[in-house]
C-alpha positions as CSV (number, residue, x, y, z in Angstrom):
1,X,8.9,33.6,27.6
2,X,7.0,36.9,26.9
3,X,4.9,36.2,30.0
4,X,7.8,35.9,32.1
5,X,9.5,39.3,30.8
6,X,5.6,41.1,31.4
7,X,5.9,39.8,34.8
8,X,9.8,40.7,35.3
9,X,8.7,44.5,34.0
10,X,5.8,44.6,36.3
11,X,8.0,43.9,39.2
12,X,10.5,46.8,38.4
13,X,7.3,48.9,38.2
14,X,6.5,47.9,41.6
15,X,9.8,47.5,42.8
16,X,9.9,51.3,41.5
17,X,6.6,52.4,43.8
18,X,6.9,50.4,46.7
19,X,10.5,51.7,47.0
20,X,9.0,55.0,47.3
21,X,6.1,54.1,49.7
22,X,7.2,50.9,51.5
23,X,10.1,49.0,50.8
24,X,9.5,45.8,53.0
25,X,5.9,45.3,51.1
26,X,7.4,45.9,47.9
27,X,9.8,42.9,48.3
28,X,6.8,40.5,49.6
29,X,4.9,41.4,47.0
30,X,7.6,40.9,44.2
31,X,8.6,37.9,46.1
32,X,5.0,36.1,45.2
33,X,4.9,37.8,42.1
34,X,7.6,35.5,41.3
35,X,6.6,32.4,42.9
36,X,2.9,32.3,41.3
37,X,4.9,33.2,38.0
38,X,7.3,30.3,38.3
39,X,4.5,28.3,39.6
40,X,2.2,28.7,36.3
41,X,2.6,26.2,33.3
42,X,0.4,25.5,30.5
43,X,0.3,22.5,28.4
44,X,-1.0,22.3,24.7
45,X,-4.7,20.2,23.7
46,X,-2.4,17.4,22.6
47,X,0.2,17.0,25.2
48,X,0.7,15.9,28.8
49,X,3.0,17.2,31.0
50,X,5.4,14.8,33.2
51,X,5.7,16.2,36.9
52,X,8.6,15.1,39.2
53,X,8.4,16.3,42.8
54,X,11.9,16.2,44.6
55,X,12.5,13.5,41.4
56,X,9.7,11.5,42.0
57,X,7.0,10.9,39.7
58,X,3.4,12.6,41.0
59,X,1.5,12.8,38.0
60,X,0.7,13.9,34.6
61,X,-0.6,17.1,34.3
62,X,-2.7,18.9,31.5
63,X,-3.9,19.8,28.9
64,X,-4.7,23.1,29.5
65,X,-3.6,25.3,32.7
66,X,-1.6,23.9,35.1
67,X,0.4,24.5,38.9
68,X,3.1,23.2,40.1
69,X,5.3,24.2,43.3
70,X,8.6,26.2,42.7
71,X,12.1,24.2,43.3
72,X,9.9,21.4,45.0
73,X,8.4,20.3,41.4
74,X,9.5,20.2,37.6
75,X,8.0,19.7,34.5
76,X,10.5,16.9,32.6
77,X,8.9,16.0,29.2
78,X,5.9,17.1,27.4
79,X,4.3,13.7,25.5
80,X,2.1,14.3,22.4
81,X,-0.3,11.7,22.4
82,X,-1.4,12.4,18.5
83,X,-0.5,10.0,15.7
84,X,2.7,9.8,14.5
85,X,4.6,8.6,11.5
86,X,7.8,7.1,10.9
87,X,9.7,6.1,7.9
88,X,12.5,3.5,8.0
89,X,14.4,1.3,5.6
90,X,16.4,-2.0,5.6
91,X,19.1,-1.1,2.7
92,X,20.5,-4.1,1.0
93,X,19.2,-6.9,3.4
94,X,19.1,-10.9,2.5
95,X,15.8,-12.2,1.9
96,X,15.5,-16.3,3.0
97,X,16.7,-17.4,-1.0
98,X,20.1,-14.9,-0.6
99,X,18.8,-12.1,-2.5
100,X,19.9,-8.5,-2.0
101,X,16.5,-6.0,-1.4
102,X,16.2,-2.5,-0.1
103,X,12.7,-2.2,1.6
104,X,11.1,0.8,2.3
105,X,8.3,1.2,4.8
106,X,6.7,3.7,7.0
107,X,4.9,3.1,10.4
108,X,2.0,4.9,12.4
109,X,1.9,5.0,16.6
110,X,0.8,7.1,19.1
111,X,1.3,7.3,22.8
112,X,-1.4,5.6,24.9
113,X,-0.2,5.8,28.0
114,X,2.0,9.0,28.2
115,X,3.5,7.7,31.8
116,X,4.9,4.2,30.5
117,X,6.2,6.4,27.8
118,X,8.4,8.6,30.2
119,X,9.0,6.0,32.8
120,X,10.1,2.8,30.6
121,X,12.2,4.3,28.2
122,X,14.8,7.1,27.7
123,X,13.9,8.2,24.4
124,X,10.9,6.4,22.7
125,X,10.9,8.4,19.2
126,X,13.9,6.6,18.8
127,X,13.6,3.6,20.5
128,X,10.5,2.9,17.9
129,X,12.5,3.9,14.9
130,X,15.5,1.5,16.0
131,X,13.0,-1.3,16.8
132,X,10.8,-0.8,13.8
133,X,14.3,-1.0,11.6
134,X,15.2,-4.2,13.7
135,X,11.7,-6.0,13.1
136,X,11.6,-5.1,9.3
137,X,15.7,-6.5,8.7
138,X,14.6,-10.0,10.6
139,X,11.1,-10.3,8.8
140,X,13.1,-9.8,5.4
141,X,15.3,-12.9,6.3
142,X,12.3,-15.2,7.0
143,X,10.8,-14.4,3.3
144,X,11.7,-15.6,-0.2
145,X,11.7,-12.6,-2.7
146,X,8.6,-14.1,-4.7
147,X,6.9,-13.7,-1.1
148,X,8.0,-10.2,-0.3
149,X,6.8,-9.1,-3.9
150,X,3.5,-10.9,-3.6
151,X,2.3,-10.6,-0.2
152,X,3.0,-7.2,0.2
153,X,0.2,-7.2,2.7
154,X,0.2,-9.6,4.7
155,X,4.2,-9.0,5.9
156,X,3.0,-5.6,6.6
157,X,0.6,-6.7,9.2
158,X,2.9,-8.8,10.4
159,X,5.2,-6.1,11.0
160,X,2.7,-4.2,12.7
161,X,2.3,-7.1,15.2
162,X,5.8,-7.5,16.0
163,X,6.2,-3.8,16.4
164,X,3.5,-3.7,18.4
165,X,4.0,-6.8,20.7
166,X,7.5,-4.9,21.9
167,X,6.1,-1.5,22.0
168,X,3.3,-1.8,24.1
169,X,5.2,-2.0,27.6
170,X,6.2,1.2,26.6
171,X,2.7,2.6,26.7
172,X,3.0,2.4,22.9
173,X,0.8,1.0,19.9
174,X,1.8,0.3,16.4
175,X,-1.6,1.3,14.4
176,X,-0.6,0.2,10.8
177,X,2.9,-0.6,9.0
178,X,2.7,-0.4,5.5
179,X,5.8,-1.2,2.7
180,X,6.2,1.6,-0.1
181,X,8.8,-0.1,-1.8
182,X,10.8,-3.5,-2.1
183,X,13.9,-2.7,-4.4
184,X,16.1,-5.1,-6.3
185,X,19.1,-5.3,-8.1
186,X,19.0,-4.1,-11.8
187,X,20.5,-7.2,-13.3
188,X,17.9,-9.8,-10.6
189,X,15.3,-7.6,-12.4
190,X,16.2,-8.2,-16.0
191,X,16.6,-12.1,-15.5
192,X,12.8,-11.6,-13.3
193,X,11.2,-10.2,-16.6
194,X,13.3,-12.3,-19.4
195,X,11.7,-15.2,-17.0
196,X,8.0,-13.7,-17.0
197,X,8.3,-13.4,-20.6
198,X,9.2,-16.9,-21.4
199,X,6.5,-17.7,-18.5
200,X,3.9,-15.8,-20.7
201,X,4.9,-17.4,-23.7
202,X,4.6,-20.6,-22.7
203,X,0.8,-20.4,-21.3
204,X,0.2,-19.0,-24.7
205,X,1.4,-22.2,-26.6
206,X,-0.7,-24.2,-23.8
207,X,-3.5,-22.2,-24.5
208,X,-3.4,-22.7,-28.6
209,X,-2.7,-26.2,-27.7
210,X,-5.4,-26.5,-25.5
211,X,-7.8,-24.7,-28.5
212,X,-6.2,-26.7,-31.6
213,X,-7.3,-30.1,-29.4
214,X,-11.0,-28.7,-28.8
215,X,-11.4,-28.2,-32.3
216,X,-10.3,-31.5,-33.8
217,X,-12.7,-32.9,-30.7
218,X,-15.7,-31.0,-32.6
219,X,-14.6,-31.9,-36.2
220,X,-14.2,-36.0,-35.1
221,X,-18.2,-35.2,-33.6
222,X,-19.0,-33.6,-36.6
223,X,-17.7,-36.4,-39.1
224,X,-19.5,-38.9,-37.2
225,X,-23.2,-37.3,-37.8
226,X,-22.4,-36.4,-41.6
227,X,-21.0,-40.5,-42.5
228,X,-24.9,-41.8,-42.1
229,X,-26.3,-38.2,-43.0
230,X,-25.4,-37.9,-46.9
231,X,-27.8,-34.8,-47.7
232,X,-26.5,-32.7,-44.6
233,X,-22.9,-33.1,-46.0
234,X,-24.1,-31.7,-49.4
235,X,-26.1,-28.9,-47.8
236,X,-23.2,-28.3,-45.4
237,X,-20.6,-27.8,-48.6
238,X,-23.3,-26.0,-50.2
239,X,-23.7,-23.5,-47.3
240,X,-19.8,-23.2,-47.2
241,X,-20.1,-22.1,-51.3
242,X,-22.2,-20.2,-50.5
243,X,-20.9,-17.8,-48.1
244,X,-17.4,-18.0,-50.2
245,X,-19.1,-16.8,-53.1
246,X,-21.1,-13.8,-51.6
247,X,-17.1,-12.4,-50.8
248,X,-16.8,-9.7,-53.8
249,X,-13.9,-10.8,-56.0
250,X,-13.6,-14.1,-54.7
251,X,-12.1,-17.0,-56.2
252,X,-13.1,-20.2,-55.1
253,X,-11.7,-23.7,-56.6
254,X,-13.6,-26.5,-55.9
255,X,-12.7,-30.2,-56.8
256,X,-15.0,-32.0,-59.9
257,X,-15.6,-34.9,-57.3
258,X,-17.4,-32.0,-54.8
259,X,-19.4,-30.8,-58.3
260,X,-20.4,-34.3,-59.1
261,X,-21.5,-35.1,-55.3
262,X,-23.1,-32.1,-54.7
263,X,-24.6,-31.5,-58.0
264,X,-22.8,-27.6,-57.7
265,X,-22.2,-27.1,-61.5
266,X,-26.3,-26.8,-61.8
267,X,-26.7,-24.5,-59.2
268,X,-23.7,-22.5,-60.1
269,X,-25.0,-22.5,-64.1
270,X,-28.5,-21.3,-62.5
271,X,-27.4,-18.9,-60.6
272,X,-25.2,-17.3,-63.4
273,X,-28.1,-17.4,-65.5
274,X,-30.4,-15.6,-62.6
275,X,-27.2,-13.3,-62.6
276,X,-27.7,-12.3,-66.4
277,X,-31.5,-12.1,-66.5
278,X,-30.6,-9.4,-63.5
279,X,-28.5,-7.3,-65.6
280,X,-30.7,-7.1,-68.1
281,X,-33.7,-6.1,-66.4
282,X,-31.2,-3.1,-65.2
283,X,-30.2,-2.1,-68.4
């Protein structure tokens, strides 16, 4: 626009001299001044420039500096050919059990071959949107809800590929597809964790389950090697004593039968008595 109004004052300037000096030259030369003006286009590093001649379709032109003929040619579209994103959204769509979910997602294409983009379709920023909308509502109705939750991932790509697949006659790629949110309803989401919970606590009862059957596995081994190994029993009881009685104000009660078997009242009276010769060695 400001290089047409330089040009536009430029020809009044010459308009203005050649009036005085030679009106016929003045006119030619603000005739091509016009033409080459009208003739001059430049297209940005990122775009290319669709060129109709008499409404056929010649060629792309740019990036860069560009000519084209006056009334004969027209620039229709310029197509950036740089990554772009979209963000859709399937709001309150049926999963495969009957389940209510708004899914968010965003996708990112580019242009690949700016002339199928102009030729094939009207409008192919929204012809994407509509189509990536479309693919994401019947990919939600072929899933259960504990799928869309899980395999976030993999429906994603599988997105992308349908997206792709109908974009590509367009001169159009999908690159990636990629789901930023799957939301339920508030009360589906309270029974979900009230389910997890009960989910959790049953593993744990397995699991305690699973440890209280080890451990009666180890005793029954254990009993079997102390019934024809007296004097590992009484050194076994002894050790257990032993690390009872090191606790500091611990009270242990031990059956007369375990005392007699073990012979424990002797070692306890000679340990008491190691106990007093201690003390008074201190004092």
């Amino acid at each position: 626009m400001i290089l047409i109004l330089v040009v536009f004052m430029a020809i009044d300037e010459l308009l203005l001299w050649f009036h005085i000096i030679n009106f016929p030259l003045g006119i030619s030369i603000a005739l091509v001044t016009i033409i080459f003006a009208a003739s001059l286009k430049i297209a940005d590093q990122w775009d290319k420039a669709v060129v109709l001649r008499m409404g056929k379709f010649i060629g792309l032109k740019g990036p860069g500096l560009f000519f084209i003929i006056p009334i004969v040619d027209r620039v229709v579209r310029y197509i950036d050919q740089r990554v772009r994103v979209i963000d859709f959204k399937a709001e309150s769509t049926l999963t495969k059990d009957t389940v209510p979910v708004t899914v968010d997602a965003i996708a990112y294409w580019t242009v690949w071959d700016a002339e199928k983009a102009a030729l094939e379709v009207q409008d192919y920023i929204a012809a994407v949107t509509f189509l990536a909308q479309t693919s994401l509502r019947e990919t939600i109705g072929k899933h259960e809800l504990a799928d869309l939750l899980q395999n976030r991932d993999k429906i994603a790509e599988s997105l992308q590929h349908i997206i792709d697949e109908h974009t590509n006659p367009w001169g159009i790629t999908c690159q990636t597809v990629g789901i930023r949110d799957i939301i339920i309803p508030a009360n589906l989401s309270d029974a979900m964790s009230k389910q997890a919970q009960a989910e959790r606590e049953r593993q744990a009862r397995i699991i305690l389950g699973t440890a209280e059957t080890e451990i009666a596995e180890k005793f029954a081994k254990a009993s079997e090697m102390y019934i024809n190994n007296p004097v590992a029993l009484q050194l076994r009881g002894m050790n257990m004593l032993f690390e009872g009685l090191k606790e500091k104000g611990s009270l242990i009660i031990v059956p007369s039968s375990a005392l007699e078997s073990m012979n424990l009242g002797a070692i306890g009276g000679l340990s008491a008595i190691n106990k007093m010769e201690s003390n008074k060695q201190v004092k």
